[in-house]
TIVO-2410 file (N, C-alpha, C; in nm, 3 decimals):
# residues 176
REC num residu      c1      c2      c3 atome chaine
REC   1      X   0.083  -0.116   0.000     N      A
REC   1      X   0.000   0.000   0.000    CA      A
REC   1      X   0.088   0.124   0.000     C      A
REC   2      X   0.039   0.228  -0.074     N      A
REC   2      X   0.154   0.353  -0.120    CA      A
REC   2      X   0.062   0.441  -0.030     C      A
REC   3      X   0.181   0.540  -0.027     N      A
REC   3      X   0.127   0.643   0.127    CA      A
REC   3      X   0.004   0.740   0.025     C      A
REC   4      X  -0.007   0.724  -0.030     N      A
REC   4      X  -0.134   0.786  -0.148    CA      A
REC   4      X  -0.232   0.715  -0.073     C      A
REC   5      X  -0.240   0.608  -0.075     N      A
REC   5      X  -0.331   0.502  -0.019    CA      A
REC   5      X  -0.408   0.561   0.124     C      A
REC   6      X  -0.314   0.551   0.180     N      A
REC   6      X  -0.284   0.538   0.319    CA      A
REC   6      X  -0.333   0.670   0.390     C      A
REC   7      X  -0.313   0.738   0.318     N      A
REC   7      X  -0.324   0.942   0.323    CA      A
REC   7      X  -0.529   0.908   0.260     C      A
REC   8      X  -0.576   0.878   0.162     N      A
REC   8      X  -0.712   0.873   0.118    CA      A
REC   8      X  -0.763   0.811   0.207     C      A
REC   9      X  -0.728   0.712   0.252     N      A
REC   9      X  -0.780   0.596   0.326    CA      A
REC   9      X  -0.808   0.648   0.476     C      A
REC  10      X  -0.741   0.721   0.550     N      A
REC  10      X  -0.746   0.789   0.648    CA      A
REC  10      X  -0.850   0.879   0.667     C      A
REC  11      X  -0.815   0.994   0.528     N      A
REC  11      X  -0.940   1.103   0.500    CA      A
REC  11      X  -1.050   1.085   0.499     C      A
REC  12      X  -1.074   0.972   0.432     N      A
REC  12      X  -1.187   0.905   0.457    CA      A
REC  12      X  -1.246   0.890   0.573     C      A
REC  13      X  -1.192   0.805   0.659     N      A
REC  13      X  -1.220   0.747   0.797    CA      A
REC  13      X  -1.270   0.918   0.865     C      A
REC  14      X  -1.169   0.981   0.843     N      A
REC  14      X  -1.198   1.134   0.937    CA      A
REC  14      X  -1.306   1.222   0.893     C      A
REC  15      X  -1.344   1.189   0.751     N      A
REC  15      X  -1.447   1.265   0.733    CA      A
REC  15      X  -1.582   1.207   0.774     C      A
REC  16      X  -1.571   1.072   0.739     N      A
REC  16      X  -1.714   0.984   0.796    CA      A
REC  16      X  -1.732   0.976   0.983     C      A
REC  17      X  -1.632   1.034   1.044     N      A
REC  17      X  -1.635   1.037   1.172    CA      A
REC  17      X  -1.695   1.145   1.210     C      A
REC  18      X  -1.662   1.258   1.110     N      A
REC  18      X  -1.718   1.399   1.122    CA      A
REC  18      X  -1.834   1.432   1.113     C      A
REC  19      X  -1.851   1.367   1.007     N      A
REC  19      X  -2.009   1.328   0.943    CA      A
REC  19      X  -2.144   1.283   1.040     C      A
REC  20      X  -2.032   1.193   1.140     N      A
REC  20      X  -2.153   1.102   1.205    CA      A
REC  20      X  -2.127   1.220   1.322     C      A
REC  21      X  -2.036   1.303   1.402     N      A
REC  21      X  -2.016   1.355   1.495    CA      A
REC  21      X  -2.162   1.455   1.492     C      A
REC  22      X  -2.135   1.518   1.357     N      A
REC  22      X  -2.201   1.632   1.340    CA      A
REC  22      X  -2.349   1.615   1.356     C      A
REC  23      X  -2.374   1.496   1.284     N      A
REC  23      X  -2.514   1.419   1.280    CA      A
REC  23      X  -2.565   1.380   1.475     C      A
REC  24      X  -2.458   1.349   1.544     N      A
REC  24      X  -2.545   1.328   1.670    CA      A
REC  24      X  -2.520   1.453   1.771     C      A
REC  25      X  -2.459   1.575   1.734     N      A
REC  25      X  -2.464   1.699   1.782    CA      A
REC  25      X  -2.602   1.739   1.723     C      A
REC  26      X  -2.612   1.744   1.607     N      A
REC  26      X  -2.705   1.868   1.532    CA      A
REC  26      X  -2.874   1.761   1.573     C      A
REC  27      X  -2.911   1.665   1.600     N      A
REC  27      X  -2.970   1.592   1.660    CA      A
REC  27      X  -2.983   1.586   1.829     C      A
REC  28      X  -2.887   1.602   1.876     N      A
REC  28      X  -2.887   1.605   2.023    CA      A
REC  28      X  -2.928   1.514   2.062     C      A
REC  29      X  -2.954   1.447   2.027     N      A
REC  29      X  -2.947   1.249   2.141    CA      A
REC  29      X  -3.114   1.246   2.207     C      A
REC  30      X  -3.161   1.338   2.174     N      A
REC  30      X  -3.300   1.343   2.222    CA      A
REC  30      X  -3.425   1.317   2.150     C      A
REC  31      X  -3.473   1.236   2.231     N      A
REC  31      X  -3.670   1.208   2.117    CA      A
REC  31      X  -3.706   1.302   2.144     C      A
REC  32      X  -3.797   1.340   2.000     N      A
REC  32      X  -3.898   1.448   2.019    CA      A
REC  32      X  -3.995   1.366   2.073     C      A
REC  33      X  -4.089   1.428   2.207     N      A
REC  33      X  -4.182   1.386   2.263    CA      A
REC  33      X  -4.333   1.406   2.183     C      A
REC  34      X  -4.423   1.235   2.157     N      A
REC  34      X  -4.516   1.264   2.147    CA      A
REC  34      X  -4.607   1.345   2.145     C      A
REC  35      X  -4.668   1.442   2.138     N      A
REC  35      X  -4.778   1.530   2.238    CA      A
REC  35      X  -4.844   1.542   2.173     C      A
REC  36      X  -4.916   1.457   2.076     N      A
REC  36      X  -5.054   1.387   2.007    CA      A
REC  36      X  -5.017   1.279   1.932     C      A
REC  37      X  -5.164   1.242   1.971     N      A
REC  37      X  -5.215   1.099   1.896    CA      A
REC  37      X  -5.329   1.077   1.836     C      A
REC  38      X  -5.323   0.999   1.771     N      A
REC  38      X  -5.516   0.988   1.659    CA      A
REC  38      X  -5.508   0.849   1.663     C      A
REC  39      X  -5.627   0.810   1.709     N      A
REC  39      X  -5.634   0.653   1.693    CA      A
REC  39      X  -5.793   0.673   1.670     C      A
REC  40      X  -5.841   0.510   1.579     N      A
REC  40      X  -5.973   0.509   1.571    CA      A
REC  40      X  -6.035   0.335   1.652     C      A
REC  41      X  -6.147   0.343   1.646     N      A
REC  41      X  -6.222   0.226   1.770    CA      A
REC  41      X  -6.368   0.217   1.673     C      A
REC  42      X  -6.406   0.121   1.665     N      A
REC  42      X  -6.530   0.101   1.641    CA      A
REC  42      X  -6.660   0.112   1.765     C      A
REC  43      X  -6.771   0.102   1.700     N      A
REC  43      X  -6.868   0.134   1.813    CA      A
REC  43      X  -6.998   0.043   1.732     C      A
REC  44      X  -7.078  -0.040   1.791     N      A
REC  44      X  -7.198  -0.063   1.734    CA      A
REC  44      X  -7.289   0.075   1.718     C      A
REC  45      X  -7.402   0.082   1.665     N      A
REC  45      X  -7.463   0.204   1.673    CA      A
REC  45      X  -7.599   0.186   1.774     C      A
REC  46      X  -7.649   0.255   1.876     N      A
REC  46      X  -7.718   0.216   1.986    CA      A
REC  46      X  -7.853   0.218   1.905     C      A
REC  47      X  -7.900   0.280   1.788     N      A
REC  47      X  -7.986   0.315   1.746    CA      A
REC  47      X  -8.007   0.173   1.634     C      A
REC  48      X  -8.085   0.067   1.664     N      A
REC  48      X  -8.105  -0.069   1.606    CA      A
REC  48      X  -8.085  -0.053   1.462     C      A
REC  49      X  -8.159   0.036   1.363     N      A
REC  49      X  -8.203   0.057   1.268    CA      A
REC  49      X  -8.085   0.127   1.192     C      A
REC  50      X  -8.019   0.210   1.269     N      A
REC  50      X  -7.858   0.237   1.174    CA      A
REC  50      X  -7.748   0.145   1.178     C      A
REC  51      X  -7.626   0.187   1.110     N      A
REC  51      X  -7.502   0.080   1.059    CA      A
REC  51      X  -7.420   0.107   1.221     C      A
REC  52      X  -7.306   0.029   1.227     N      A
REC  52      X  -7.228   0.099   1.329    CA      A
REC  52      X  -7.128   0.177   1.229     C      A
REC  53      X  -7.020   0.241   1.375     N      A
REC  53      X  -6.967   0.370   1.262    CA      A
REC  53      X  -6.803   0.330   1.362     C      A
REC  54      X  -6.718   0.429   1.309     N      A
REC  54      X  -6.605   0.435   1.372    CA      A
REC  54      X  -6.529   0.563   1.415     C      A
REC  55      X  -6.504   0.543   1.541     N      A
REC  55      X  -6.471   0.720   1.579    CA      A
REC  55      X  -6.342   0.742   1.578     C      A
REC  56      X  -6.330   0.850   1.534     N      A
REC  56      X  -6.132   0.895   1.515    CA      A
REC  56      X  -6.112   0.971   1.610     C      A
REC  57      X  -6.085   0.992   1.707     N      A
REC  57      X  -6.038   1.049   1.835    CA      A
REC  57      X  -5.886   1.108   1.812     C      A
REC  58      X  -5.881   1.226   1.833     N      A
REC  58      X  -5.734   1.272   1.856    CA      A
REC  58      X  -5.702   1.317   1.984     C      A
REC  59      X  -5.597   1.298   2.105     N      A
REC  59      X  -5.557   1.341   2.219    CA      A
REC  59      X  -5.440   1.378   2.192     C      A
REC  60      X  -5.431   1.548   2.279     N      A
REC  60      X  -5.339   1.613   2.272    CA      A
REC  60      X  -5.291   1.682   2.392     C      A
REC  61      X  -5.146   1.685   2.424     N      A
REC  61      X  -5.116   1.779   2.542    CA      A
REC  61      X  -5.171   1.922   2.549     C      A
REC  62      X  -5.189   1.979   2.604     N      A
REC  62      X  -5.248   2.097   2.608    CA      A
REC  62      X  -5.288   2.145   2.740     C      A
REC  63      X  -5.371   2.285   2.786     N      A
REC  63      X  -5.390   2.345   2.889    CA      A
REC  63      X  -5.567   2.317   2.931     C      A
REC  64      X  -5.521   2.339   3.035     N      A
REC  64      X  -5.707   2.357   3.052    CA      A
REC  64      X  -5.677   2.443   3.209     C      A
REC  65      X  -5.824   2.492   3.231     N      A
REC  65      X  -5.846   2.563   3.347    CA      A
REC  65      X  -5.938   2.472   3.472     C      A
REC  66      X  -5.883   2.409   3.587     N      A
REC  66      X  -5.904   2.327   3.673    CA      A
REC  66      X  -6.044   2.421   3.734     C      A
REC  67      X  -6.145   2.326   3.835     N      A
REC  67      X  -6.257   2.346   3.858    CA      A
REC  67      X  -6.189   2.416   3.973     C      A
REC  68      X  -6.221   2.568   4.009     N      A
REC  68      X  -6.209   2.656   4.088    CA      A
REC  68      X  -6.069   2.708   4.089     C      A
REC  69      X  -6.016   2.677   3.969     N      A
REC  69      X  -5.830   2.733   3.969    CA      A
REC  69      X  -5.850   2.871   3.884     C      A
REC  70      X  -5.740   2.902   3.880     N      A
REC  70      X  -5.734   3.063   3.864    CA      A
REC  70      X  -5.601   3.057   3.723     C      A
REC  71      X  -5.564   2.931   3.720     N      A
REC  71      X  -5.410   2.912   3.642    CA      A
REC  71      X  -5.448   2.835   3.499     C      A
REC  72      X  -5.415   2.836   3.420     N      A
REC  72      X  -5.389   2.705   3.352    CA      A
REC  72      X  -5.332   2.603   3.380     C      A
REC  73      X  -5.309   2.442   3.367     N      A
REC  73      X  -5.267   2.354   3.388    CA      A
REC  73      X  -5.276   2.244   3.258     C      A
REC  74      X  -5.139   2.183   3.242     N      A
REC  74      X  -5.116   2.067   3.179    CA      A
REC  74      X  -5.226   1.997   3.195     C      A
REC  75      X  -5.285   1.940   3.037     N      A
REC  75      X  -5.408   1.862   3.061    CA      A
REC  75      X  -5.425   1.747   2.939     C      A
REC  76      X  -5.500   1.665   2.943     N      A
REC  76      X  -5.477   1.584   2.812    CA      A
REC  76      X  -5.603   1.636   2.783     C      A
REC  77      X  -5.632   1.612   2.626     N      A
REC  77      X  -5.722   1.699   2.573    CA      A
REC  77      X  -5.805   1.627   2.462     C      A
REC  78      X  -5.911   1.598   2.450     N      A
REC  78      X  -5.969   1.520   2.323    CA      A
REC  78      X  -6.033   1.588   2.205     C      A
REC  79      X  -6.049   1.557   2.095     N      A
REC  79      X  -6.126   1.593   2.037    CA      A
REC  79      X  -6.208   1.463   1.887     C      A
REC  80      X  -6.254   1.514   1.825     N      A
REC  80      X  -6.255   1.382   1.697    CA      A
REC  80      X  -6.418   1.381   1.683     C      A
REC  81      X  -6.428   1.260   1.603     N      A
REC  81      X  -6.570   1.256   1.536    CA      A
REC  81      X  -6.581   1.105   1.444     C      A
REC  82      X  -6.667   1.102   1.376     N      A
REC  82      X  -6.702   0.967   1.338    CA      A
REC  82      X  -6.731   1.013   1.228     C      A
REC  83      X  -6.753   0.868   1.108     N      A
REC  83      X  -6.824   0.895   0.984    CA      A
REC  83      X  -6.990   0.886   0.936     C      A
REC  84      X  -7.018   0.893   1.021     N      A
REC  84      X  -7.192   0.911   1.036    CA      A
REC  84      X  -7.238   1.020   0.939     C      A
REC  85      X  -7.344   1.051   0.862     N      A
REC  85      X  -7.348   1.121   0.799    CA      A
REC  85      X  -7.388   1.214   0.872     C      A
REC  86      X  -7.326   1.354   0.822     N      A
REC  86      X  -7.431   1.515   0.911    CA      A
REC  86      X  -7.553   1.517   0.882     C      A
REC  87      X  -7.661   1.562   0.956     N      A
REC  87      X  -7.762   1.627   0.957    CA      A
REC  87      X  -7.745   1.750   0.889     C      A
REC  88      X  -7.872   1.778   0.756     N      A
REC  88      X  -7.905   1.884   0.687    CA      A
REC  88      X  -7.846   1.987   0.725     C      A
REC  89      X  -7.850   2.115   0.683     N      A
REC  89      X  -7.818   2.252   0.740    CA      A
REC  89      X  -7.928   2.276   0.758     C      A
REC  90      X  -7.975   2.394   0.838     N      A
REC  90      X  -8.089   2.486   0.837    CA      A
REC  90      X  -8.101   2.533   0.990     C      A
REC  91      X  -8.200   2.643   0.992     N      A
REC  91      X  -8.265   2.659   1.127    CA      A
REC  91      X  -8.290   2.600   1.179     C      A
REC  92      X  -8.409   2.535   1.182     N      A
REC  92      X  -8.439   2.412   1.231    CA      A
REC  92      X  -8.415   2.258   1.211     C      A
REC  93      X  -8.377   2.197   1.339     N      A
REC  93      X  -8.318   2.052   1.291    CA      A
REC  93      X  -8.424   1.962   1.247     C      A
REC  94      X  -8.352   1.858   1.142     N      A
REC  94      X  -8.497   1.785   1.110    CA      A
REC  94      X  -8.549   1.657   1.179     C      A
REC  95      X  -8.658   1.684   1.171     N      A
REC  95      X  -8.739   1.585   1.265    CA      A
REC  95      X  -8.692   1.426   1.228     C      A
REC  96      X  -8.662   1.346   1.309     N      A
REC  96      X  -8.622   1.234   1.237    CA      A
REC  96      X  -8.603   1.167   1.363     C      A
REC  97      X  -8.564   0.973   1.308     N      A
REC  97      X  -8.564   0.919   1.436    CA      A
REC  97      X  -8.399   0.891   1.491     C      A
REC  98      X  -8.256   0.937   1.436     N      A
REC  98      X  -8.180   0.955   1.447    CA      A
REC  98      X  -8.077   1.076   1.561     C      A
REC  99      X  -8.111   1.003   1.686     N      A
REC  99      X  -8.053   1.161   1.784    CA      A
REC  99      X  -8.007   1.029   1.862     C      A
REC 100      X  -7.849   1.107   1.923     N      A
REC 100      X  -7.764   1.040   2.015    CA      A
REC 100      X  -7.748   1.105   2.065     C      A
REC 101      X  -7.689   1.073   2.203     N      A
REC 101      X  -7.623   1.082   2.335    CA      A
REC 101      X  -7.451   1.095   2.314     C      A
REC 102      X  -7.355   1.137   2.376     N      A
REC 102      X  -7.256   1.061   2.410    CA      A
REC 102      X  -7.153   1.148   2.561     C      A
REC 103      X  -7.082   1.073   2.615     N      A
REC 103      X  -6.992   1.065   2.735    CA      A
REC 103      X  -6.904   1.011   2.645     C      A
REC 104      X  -6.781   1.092   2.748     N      A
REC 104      X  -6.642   1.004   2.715    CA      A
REC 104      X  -6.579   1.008   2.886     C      A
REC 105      X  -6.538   0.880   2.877     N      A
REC 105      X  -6.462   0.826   3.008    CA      A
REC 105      X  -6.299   0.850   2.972     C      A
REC 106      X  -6.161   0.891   3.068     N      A
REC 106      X  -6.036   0.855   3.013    CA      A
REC 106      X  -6.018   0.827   3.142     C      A
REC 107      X  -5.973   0.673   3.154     N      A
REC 107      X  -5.880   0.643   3.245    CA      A
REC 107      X  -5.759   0.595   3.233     C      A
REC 108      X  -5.675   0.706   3.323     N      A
REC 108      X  -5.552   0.695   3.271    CA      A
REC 108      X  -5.444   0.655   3.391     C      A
REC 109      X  -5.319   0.657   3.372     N      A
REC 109      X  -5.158   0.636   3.449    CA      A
REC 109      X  -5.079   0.678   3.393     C      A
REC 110      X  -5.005   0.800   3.482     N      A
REC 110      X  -4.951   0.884   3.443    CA      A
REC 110      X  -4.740   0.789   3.513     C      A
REC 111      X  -4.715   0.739   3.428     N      A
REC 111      X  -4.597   0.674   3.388    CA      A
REC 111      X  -4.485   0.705   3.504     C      A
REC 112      X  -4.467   0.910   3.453     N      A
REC 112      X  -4.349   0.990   3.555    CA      A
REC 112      X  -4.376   0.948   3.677     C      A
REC 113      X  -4.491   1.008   3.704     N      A
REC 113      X  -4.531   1.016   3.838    CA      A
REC 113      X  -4.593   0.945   3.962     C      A
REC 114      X  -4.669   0.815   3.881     N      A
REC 114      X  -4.673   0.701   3.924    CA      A
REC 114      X  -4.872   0.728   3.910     C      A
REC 115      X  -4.907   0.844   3.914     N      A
REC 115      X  -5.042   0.885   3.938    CA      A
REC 115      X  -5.168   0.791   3.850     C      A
REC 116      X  -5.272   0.792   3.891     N      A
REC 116      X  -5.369   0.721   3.808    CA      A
REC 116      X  -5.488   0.787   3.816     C      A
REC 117      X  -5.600   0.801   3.743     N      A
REC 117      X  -5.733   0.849   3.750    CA      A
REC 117      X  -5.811   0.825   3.636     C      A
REC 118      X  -5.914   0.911   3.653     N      A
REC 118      X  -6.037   0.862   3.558    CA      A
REC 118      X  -6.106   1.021   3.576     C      A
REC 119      X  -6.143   1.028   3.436     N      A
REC 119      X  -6.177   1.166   3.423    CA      A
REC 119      X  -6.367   1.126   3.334     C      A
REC 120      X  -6.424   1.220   3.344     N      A
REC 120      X  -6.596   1.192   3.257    CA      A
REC 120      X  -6.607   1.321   3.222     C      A
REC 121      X  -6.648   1.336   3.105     N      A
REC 121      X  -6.649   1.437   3.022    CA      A
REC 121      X  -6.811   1.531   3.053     C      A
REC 122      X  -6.799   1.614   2.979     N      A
REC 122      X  -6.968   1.671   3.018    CA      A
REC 122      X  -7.046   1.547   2.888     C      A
REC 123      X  -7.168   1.608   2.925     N      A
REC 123      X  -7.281   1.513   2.870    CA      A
REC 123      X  -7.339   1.579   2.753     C      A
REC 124      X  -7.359   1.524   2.620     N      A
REC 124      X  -7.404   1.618   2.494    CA      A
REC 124      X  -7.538   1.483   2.490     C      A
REC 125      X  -7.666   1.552   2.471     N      A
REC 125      X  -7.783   1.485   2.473    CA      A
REC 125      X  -7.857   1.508   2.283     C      A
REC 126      X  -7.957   1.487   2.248     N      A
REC 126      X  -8.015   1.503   2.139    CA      A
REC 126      X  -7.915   1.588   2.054     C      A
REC 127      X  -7.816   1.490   1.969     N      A
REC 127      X  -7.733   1.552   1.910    CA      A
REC 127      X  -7.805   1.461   1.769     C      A
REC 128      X  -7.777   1.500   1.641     N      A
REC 128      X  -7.820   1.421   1.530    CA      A
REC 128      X  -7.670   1.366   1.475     C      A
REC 129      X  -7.575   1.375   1.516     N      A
REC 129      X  -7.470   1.383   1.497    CA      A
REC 129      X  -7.377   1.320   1.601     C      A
REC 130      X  -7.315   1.226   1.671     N      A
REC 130      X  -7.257   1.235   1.797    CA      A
REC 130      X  -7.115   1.286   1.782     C      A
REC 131      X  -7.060   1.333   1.854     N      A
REC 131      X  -6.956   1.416   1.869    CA      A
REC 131      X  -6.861   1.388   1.997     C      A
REC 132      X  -6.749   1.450   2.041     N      A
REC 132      X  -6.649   1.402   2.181    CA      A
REC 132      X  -6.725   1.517   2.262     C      A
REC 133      X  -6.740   1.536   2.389     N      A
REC 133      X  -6.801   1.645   2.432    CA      A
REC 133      X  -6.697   1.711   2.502     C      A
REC 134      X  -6.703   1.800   2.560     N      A
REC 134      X  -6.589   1.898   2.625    CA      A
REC 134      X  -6.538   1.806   2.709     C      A
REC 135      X  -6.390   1.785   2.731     N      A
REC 135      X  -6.337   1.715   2.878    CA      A
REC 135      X  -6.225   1.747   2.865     C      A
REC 136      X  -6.205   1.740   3.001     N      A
REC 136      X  -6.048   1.790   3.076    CA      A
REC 136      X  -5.995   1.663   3.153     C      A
REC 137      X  -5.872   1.619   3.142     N      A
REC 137      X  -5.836   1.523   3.201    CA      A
REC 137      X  -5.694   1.562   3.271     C      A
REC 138      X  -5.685   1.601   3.410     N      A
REC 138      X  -5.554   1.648   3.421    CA      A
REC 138      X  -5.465   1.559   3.522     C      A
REC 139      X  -5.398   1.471   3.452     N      A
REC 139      X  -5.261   1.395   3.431    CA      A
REC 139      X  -5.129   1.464   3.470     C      A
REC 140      X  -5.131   1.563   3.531     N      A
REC 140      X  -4.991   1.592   3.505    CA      A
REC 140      X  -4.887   1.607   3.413     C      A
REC 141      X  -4.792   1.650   3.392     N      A
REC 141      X  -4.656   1.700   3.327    CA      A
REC 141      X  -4.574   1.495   3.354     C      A
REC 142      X  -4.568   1.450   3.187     N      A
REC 142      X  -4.538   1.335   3.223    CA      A
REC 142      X  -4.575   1.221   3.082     C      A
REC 143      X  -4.522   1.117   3.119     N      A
REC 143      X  -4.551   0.995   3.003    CA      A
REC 143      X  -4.701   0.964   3.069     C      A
REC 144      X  -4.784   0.943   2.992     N      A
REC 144      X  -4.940   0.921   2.995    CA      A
REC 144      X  -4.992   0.812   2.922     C      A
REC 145      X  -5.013   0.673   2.964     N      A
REC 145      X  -5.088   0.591   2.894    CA      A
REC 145      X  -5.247   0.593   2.964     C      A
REC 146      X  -5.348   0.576   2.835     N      A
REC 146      X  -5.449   0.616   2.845    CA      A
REC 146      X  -5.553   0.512   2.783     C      A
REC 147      X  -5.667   0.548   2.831     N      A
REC 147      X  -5.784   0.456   2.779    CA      A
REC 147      X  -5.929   0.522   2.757     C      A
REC 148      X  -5.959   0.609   2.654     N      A
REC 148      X  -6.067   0.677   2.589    CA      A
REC 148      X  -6.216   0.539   2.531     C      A
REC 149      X  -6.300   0.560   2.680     N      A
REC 149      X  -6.422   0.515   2.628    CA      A
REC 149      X  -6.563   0.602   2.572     C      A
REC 150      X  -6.543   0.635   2.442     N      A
REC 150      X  -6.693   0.701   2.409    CA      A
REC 150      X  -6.811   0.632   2.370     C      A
REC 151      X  -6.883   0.673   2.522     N      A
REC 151      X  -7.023   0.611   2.540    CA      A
REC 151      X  -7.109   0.660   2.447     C      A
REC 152      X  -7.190   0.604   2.368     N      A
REC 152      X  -7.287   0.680   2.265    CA      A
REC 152      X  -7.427   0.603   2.293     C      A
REC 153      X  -7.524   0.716   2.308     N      A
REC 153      X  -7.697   0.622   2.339    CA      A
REC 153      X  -7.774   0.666   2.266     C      A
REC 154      X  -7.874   0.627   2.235     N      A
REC 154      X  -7.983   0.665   2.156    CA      A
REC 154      X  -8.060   0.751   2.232     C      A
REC 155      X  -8.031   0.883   2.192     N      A
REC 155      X  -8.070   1.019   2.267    CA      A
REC 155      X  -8.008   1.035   2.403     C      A
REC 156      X  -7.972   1.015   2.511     N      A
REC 156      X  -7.902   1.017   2.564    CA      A
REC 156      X  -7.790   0.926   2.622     C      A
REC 157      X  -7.664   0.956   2.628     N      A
REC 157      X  -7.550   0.857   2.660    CA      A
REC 157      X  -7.594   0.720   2.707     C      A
REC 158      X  -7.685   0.739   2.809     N      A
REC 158      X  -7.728   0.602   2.905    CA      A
REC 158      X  -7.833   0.515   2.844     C      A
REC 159      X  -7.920   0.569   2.729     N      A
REC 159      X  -7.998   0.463   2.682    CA      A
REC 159      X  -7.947   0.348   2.554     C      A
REC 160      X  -7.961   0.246   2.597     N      A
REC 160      X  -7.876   0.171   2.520    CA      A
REC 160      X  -7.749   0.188   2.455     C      A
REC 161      X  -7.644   0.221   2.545     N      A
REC 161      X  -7.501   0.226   2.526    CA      A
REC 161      X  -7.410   0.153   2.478     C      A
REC 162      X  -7.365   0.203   2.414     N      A
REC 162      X  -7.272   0.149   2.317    CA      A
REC 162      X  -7.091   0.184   2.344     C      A
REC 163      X  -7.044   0.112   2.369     N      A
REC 163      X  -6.889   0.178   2.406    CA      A
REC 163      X  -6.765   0.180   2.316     C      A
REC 164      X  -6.715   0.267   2.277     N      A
REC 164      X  -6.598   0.229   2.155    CA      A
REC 164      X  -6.473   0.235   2.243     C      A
REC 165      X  -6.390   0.156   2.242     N      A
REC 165      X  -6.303   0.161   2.311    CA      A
REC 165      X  -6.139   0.202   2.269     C      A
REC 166      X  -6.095   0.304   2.303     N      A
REC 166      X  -5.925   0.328   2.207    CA      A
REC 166      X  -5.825   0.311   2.316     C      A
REC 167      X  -5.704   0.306   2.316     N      A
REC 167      X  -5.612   0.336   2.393    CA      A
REC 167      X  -5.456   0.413   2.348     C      A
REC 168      X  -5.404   0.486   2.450     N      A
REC 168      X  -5.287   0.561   2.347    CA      A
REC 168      X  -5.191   0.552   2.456     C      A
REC 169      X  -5.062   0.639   2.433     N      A
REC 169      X  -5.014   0.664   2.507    CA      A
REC 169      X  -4.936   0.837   2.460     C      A
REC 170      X  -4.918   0.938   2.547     N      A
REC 170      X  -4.900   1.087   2.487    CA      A
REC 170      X  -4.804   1.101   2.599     C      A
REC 171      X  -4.710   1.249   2.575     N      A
REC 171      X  -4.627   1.298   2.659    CA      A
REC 171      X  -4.646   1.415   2.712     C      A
REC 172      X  -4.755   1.435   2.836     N      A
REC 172      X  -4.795   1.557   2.838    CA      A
REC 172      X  -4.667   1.671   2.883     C      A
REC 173      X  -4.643   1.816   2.879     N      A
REC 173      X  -4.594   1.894   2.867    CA      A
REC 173      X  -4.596   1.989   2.930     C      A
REC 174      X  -4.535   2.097   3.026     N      A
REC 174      X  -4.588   2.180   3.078    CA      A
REC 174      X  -4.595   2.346   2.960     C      A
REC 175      X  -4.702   2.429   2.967     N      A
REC 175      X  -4.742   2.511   2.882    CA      A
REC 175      X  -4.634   2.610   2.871     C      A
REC 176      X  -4.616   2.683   2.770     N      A
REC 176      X  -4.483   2.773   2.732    CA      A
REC 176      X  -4.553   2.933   2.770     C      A
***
């Protein structure tokens, strides 16, 4: 081997070292943390006479304002919907035998901190449409595995219920 060799052969080695150096500096050795998820769950439909449907749920880190707090706080956060068809536009909704209920349950374990709970969402009644209803679930600043049940009834959540069941896991965050 001629020092030509030996001299390329080296350069080599030092530039692919550089290469990879630069690559786990300009990266920083760190996961970007989760802080949403979309998962979907099936549901029978409580209403005999329609199809069942499937709900796409998205949970996200985010803030919410605690019952009698004055602050914001780290919160897991839902939102989503199903493929059910919408109800018409207009003023008035149309008369028909199609109106649901729904609740959403999240019970969760919060990973960091060791914490666990169960959160229930508010209650949306004669909807023609079912939808996630407002809820706050506050988990703490932390790894979060979770379990999203949306209850859906024929006119309200509790009459003949139907449960779709998802599960995730998110990295909640404290707010900037």
């Amino acid at each position: 081997m001629g020092r030509r060799t030996i001299r390329r052969t080296g350069t080599s080695i030092l530039a692919a070292a550089g290469v990879a150096a630069a690559m786990t500096v300009a990266g920083g050795g760190v996961a970007t943390a989760a802080t949403s998820t979309t998962m979907t769950c099936g549901s029978a439909n409580p209403l005999p006479w329609a199809p069942a449907f499937t709900w796409t749920i998205t949970a996200g880190s985010g803030e919410s304002l605690p019952p009698n707090g004055d602050a914001l706080v780290p919160s897991l956060l839902l939102s989503g919907g199903n493929e059910l068809p919408a109800p018409p536009g207009g003023l008035i909704p149309s008369i028909g035998p199609n109106w649901y209920g729904t609740q959403v349950l999240v019970d969760w374990h919060n990973n960091t901190t060791g914490e666990s709970g169960r959160s229930v969402s508010d209650q949306a009644a004669w909807q023609q449409k079912p939808g996630i209803p407002i809820n706050r679930t506050f988990t703490g600043v932390g790894n979060v595995d979770f379990t999203v049940t949306a209850q859906t009834g024929g006119g309200w959540w509790f009459l003949n219920t139907q449960n779709a069941v998802c599960k995730g896991n998110i990295d909640i965050v404290p707010g900037r």
